[in-house]
MARLOBA-297809 format. One record per residue (C-alpha): x, y, z; residue number from 1. Coordinates in nm, 3 decimals. Example, Ala and Ser with C-alpha at 12.3 -4.5 7.8 and 13.67 -1.06 7.14 Angstrom:
# residues 2
      c1      c2      c3 num
   1.230  -0.450   0.780   1
   1.367  -0.106   0.714   2
***
This chain:
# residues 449
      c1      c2      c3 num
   8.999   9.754  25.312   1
   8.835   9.595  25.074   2
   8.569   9.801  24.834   3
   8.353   9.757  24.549   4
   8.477   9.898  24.214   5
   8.255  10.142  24.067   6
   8.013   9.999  23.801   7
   7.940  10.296  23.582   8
   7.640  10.399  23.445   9
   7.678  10.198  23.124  10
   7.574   9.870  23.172  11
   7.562   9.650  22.770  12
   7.380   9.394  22.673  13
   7.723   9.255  22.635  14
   8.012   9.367  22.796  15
   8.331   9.431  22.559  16
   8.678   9.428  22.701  17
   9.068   9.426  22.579  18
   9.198   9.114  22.466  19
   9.561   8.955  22.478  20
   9.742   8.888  22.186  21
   9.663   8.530  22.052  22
   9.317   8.374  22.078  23
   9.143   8.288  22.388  24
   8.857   8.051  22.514  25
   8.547   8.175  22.660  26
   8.487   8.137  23.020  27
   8.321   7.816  23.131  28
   8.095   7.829  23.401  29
   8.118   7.619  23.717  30
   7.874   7.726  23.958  31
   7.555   7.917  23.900  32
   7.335   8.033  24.219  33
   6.994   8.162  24.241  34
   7.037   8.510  24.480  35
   6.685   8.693  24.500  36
   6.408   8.840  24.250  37
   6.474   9.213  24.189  38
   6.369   9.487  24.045  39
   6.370   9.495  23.648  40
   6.176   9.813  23.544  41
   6.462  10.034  23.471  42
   6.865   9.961  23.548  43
   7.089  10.039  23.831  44
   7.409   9.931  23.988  45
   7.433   9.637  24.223  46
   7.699   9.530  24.358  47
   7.905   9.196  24.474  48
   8.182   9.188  24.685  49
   8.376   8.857  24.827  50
   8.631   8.866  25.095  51
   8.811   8.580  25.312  52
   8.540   8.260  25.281  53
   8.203   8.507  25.274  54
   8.039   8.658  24.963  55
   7.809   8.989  24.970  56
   7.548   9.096  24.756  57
   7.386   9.437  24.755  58
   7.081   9.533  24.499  59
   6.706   9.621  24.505  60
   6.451   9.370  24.532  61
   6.152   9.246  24.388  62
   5.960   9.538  24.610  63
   6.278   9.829  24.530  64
   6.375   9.763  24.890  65
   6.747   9.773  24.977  66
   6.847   9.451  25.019  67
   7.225   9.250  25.133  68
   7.236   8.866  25.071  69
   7.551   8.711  25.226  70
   7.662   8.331  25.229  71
   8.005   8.150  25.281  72
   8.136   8.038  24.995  73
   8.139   7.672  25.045  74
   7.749   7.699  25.131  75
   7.460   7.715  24.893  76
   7.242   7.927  25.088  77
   7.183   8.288  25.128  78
   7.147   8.466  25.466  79
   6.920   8.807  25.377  80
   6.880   9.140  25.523  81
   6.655   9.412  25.413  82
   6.746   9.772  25.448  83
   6.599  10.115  25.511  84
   6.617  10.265  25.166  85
   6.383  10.160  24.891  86
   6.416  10.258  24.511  87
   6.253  10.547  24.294  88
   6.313  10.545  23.913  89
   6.630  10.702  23.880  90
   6.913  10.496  23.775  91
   7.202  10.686  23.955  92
   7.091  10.567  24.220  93
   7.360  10.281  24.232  94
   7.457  10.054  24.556  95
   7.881  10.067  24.702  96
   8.015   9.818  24.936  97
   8.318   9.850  25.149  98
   8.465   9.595  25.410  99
   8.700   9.792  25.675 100
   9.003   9.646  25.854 101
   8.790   9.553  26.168 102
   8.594   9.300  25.877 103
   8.243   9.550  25.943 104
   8.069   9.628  25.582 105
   8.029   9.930  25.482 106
   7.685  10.062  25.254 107
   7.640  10.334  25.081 108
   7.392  10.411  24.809 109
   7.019  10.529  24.654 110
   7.152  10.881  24.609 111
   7.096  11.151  24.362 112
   7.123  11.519  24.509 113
   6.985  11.315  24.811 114
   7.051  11.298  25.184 115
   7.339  11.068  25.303 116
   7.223  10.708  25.274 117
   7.474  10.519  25.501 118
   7.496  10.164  25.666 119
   7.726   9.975  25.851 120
   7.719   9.668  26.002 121
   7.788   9.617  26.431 122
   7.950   9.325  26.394 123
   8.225   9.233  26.138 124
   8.086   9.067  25.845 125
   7.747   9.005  25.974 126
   7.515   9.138  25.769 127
   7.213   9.105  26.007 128
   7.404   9.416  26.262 129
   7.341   9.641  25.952 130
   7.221   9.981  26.135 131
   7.146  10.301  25.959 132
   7.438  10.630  26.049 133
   7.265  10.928  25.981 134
   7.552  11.116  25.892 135
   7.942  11.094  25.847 136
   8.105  11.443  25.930 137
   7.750  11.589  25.914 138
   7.799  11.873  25.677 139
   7.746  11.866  25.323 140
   7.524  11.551  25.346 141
   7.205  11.665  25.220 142
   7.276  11.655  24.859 143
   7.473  11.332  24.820 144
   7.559  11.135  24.439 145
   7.823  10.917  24.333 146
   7.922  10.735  24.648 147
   8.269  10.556  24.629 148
   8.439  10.369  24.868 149
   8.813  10.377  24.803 150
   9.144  10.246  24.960 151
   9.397  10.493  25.031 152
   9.816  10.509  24.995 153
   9.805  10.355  25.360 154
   9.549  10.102  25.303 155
   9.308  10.337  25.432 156
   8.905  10.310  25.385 157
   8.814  10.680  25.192 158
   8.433  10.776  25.089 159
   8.368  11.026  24.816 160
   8.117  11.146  24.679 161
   7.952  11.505  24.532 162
   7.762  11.770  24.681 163
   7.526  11.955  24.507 164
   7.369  11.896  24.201 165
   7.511  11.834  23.786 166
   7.628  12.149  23.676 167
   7.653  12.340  24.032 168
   7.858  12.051  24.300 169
   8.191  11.962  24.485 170
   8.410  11.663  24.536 171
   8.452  11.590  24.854 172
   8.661  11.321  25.025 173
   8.640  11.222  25.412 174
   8.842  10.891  25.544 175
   8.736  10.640  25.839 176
   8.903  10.543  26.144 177
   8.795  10.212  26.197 178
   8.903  10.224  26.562 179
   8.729  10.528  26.670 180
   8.432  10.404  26.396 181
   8.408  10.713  26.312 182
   8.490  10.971  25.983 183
   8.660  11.295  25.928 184
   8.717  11.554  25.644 185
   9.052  11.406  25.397 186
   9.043  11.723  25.286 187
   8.927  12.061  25.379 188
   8.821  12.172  25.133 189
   8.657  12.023  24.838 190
   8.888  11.885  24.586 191
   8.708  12.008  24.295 192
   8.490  12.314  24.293 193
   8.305  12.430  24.008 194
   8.237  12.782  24.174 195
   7.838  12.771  24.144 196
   7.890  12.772  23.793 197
   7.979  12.418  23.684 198
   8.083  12.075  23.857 199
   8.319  11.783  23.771 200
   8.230  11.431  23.682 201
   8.546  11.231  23.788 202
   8.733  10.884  23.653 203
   8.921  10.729  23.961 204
   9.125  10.797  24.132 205
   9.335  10.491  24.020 206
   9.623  10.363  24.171 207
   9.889  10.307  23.887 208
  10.157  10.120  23.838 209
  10.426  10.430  23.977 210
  10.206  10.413  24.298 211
  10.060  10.770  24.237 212
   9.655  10.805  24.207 213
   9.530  10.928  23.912 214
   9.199  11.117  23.835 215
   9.051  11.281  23.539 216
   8.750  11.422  23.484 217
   8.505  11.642  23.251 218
   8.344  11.980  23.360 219
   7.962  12.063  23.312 220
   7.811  12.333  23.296 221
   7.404  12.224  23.364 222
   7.208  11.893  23.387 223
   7.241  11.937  23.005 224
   7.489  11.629  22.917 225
   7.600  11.830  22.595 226
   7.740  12.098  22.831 227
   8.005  11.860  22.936 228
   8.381  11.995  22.818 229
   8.751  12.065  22.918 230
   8.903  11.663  22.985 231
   9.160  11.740  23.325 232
   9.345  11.532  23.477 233
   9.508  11.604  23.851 234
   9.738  11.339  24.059 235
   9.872  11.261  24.400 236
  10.051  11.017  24.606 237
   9.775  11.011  24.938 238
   9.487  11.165  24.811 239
   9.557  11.487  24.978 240
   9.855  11.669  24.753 241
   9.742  11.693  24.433 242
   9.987  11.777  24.110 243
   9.921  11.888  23.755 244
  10.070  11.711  23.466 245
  10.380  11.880  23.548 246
  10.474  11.771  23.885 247
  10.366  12.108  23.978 248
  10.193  12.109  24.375 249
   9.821  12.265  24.303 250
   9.654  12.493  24.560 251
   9.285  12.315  24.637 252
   9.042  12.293  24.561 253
   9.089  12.281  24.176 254
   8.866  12.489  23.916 255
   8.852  12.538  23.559 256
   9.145  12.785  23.586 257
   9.389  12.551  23.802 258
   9.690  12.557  23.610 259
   9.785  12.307  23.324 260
   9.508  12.040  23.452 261
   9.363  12.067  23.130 262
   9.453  11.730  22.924 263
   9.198  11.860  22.621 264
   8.995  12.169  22.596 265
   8.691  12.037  22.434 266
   8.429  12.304  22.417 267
   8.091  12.268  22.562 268
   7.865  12.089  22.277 269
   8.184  11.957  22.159 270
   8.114  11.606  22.184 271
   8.274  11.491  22.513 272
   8.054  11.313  22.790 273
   8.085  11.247  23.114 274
   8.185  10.868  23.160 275
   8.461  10.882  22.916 276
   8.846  10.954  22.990 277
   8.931  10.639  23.221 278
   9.308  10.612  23.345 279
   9.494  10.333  23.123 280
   9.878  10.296  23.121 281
  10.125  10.189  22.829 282
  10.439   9.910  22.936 283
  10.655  10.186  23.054 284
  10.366  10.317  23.296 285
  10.303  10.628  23.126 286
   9.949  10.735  23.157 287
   9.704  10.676  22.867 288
   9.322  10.837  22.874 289
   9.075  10.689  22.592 290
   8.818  10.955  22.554 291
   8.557  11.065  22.272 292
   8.461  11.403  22.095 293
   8.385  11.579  21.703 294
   8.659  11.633  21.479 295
   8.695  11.895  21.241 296
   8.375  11.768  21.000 297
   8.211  11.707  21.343 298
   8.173  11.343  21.326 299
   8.263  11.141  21.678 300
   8.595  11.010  21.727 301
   8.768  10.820  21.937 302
   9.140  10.979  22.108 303
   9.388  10.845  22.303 304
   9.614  11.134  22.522 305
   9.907  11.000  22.699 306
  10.111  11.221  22.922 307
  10.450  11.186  22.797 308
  10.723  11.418  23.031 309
  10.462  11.674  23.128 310
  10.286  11.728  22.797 311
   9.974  11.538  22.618 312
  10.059  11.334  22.293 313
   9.702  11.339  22.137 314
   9.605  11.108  21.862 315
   9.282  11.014  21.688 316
   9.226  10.639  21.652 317
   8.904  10.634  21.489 318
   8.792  10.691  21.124 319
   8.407  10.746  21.192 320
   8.120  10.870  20.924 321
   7.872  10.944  21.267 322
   7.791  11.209  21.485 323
   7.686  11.127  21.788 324
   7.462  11.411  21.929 325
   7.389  11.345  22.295 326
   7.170  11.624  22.496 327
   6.920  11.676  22.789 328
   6.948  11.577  23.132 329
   6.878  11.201  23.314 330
   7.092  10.890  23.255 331
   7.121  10.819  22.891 332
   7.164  10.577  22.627 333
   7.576  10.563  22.535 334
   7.554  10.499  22.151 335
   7.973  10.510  22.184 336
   8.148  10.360  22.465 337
   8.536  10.302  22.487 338
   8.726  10.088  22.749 339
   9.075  10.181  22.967 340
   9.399  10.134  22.766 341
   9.600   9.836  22.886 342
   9.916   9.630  22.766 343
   9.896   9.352  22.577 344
  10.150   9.078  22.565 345
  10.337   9.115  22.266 346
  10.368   9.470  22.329 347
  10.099   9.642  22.185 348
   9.858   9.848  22.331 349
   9.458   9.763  22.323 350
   9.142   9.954  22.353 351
   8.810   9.820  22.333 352
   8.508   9.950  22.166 353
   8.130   9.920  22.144 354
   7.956  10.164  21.855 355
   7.557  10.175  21.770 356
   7.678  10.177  21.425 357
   7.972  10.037  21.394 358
   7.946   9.730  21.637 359
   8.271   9.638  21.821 360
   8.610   9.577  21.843 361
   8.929   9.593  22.008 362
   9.234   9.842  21.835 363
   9.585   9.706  21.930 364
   9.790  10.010  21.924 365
  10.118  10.072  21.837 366
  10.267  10.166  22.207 367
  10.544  10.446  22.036 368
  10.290  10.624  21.775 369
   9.991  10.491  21.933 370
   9.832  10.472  21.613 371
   9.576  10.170  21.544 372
   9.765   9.812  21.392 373
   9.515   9.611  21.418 374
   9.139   9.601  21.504 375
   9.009   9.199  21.630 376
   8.715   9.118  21.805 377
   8.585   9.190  22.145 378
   8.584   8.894  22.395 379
   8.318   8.883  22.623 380
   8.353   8.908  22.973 381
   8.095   8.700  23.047 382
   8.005   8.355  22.837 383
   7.781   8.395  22.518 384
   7.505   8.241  22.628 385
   7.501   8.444  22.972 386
   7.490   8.792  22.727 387
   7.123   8.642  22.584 388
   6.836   8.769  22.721 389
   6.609   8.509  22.868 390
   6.328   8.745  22.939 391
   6.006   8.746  22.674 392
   5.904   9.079  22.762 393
   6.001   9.343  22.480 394
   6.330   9.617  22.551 395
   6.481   9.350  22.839 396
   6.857   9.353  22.845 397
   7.098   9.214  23.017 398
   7.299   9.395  23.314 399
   7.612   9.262  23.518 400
   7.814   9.326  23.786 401
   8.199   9.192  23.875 402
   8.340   9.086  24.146 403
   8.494   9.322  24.346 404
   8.701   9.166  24.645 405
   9.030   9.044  24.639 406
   8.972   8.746  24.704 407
   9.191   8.502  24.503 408
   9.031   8.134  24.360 409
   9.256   7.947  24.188 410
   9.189   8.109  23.833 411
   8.799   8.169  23.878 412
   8.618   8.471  23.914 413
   8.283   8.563  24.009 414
   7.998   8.828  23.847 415
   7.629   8.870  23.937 416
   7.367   8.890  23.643 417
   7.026   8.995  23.630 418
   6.794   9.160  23.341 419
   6.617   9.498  23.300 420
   6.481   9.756  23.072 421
   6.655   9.987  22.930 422
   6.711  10.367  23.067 423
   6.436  10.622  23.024 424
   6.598  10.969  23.170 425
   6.550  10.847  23.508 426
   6.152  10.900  23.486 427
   5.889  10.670  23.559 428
   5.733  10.424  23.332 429
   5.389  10.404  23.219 430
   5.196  10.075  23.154 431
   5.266   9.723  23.178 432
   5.613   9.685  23.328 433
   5.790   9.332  23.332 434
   5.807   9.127  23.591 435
   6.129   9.043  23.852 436
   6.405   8.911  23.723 437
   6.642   8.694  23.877 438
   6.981   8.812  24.020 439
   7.210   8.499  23.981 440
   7.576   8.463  24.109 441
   7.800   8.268  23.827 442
   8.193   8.142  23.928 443
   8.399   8.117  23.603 444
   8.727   7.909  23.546 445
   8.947   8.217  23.377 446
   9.032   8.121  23.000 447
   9.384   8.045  22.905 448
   9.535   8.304  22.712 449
***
């Protein structure tokens, strides 16, 4: 199975990420192709996904109406097909693709404590048999967010997503038998439960490098971001036995008082949001979590945790003179944003940055104290001139999505851009709003490192 990687909620006007040791070129671009006109009044996920000689692209058009392009890759046209589901203001509302072993796609998406919104194609791979299922299991559908197709231990095609609402919902994980064409609970209960009194906002699971998934997550306790708190972290070899840090087998699903899950207890208003705390791993495969919260003075800072024979090494890696303060419900602005901890090539460690403040940057970490060497500058993921706004219309940024097949070219990689404005707490704008933009495919040759 083949899915699409989830594109969080932060989208930047220019995408940071780690860099190797040594300098690299930017990306050249080979190919550009015009997709569709979509929607630019506020942002929201779309999403690409390329398998075997085809390419798919999900988004909202011109109109906000659901909307799959598909071509072969050696063609220059699109094939379209418009869906049942059309666009509100709310930029959770984010669009997953999935491709199961049969080759039928798999859509999921336009949900916010929503009904299920579920398609999947008739035929494999054409985009044209896309048909509406009105439910999966049918229970627990009617307040759907955060769809996420994932592949399991056995190569398995697994859909989670939350029930309920922010501060009151479950995770809950069902799995598809593509022969049958039909789903079934992975778990019977929810894997997370906040008991009516809180919910969890999840990073992963990630398959890592010992073959074990790994999730962590932040509690919170109402739609009020600032109530966010407690970073946990659970894992499991199939998605279905989950262990604490300690190897320790944990009895589901997992609260707030689940037994040594708890990687830092950050305090509600105590400077941790949701979106932070993604699974990295040092060169020994030891799990690394980059997350943010106030120190002692209560400025924001940036910490690293890795998990080191049961127990969390924590270290602070920033040295910031800036609080910030983040509160009230919707999608926000991120004024701080930190990337996954990966290896680097001469052996350091590197975590990339993006501050309102501060501007950018990628620490290289010593991998035994995991203390900061070194800070250089951020590549971008995408060429310069791609990160420049071509829009005229005042507040448009740029948004981007990667590739997220496995489909292998010879060094080149694919993302789709487009341009919007920014968030605005997932309410609707007043007055003149800009026009479409264009959502464009790009192929890069990968730089030499």
């Amino acid at each position: 199975m083949k899915v699409c990687k989830r594109i969080g909620l932060i989208c930047f006007a220019v995408a940071v990420c780690a860099v190797s040791a040594g300098v690299s070129a930017e990306p050249k671009v080979e190919m550009s192709l015009d997709i569709s006109e979509v929607w630019s009044g506020h942002p929201v996920g779309f999403c690409l996904l390329t398998e075997g000689g085809y390419q798919y692209a999900a988004y909202y058009d011109a109109d906000r109406r659901m909307t799959v392009a598909s071509r072969r890759l050696d063609a220059h046209q699109w094939k379209y097909q418009k869906l049942d589901s059309r666009l509100g203001w709310d930029s959770h509302n984010y669009i997953r693709m999935a491709i199961d072993e049969s080759g039928r796609l798999h859509l999921a998406g336009n949900m916010h404590c929503a009904p299920l919104v579920y398609f999947r194609t008739e035929k494999p791979g054409d985009i044209t048999t896309f048909k509406r299922i009105e439910k999966m299991t049918g229970e627990l559908e009617q307040r759907c967010t955060y769809p996420t197709f994932i592949k399991g231990a056995k190569g398995e095609m697994i859909f989670r997503y939350r029930d309920g609402g922010s501060g009151n919902g479950n995770e809950i994980y069902n799995v598809y038998d593509a022969q049958s064409q039909k789903w079934r609970r992975l778990l019977d209960v929810p894997l997370t439960d906040g008991r009516g009194l809180m919910n969890a906002y999840p990073q992963g699971p990630v398959k890592g490098p010992d073959g074990w998934f790994h999730l962590t997550w932040v509690w919170r306790d109402t739609p009020d971001c600032q109530t966010n708190h407690d970073l946990s972290y659970a894992k499991s070899p199939d998605m279905v036995e989950w262990r604490n840090a300690a190897g320790e087998v944990l009895s589901l699903p997992i609260t707030l008082d689940t037994p040594r899950v708890v990687i830092d207890a950050v305090p509600a208003k105590g400077g941790i949001v949701n979106g932070t705390g993604k699974p990295g791993f040092d060169h020994k495969g030891r799990l690394v979590v980059a997350y943010h919260k106030f120190d002692a003075d209560g400025n924001t800072q940036a910490y690293v945790a890795r998990l080191e024979a049961g127990t969390w090494n924590i270290q602070q890696v920033s040295k910031w003179n800036y609080r910030w303060y983040f509160s009230g419900g919707g999608s926000i602005e991120f004024e701080i944003s930190l990337g996954t901890v990966q290896c680097e090539k001469d052996g350091t460690l590197s975590l990339a940055w993006r501050h309102s403040k501060y501007g950018s940057g990628v620490w290289k970490l010593d991998e035994e104290t995991l203390k900061v060497v070194e800070t250089v500058p951020p590549r971008t993921e995408i060429p310069t001139e791609l990160a420049k706004v071509e829009s005229d219309f005042e507040g448009m940024q740029v948004r981007w999505a990667p590739d997220s097949g496995e489909h292998k070219d010879a060094g080149a990689r694919y993302i789709i851009r487009w341009e919007t404005l920014g968030r605005n707490r997932d309410r609707a704008r007043s007055g003149p709003l800009p026009g479409p933009s264009m959502l464009r495919l790009y192929r890069f040759t990968e730089d030499s490192q």
